[in-house]
N, C-alpha and C positions, 0 to 999 in steps of 0.2 A: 373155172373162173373164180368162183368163191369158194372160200375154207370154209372147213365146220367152225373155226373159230368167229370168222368173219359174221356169218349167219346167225349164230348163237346170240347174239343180241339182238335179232329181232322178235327170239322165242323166250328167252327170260324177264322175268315177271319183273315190271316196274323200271325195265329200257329201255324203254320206248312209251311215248307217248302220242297223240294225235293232235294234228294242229289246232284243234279247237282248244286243245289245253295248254296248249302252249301258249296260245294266247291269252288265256283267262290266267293260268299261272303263275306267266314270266313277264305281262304285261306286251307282246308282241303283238305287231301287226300284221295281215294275211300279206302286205304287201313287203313287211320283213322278212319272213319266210321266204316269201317265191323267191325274192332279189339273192336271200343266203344259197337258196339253190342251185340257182343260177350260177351262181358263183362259186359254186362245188363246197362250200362252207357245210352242208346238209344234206343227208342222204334221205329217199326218204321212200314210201312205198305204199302205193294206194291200195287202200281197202276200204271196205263196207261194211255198216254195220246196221242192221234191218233195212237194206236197202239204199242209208245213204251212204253217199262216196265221203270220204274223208284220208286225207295223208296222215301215214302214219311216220313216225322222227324220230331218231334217234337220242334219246333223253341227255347225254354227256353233252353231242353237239350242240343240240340248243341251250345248255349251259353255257357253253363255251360260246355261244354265238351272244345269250346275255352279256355276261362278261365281259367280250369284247366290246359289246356297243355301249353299256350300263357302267363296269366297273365291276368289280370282285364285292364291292361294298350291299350293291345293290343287289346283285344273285344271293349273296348269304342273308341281307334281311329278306328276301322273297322266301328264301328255303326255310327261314326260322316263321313267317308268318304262315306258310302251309302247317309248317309241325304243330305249329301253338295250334289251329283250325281244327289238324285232326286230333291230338291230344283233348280237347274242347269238346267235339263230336264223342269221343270213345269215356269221357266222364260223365257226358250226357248219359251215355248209354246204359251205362252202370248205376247210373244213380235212377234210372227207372227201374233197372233187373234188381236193385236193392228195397224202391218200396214194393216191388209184385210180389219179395221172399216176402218180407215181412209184411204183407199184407197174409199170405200164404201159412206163415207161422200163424197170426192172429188164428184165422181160421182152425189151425189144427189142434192150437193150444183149446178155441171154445169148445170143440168135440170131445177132446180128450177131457174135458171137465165136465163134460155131458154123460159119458161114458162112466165117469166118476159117478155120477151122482144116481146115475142107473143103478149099480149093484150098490 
């Protein structure tokens, strides 16, 4: 009944999302959702995740399900205000890994000047 192809997107990383992010990310309602499904607009496939149930969806259709209800305008500021978010997140991150080095250099540089002054 299903291809490998068909399936293959529900095992590749970042095709899928869960409705609870769909709604945090796309701005959708639990009741948009069900109603898309209903309507064959969204496939979708329950799982769990430390026990709780959650749907899981196809990431392209609830694009296209934005889009249709939103506008093309309104998916791509949503897609560009995740990027800015994680872009934001991953400078964060680096600009801690950057004072740990250079706290890390301080550190090595005083030894070695210690070490200096030993011999």
């Amino acid at each position: 009944m299903y291809s490998k192809e068909g399936s293959a997107v529900w095992t590749r990383k970042g095709a899928t999302l869960s409705d609870k992010s769909a709604r945090k990310e796309y701005g959708l309602t639990q009741e948009d959702i069900i109603e898309a499904i209903k309507a064959g607009k969204l496939q979708y496939r329950y799982n769990n995740g430390f026990g709780n149930p959650y749907l899981k969806l196809v990431r392209s259709e609830v694009e296209a399900l934005v889009a249709e209800k939103y506008g093309d305008n309104d998916l791509k500021k949503k897609k560009l205000k995740k990027e800015l978010a994680q872009v934001t997140k991953e400078l964060k991150q680096l600009k801690a890994q950057v004072v740990s080095l250079e706290q890390k250099k301080a550190e090595l540089l005083a030894s070695l000047a210690e070490e200096a002054r030993v011999l």
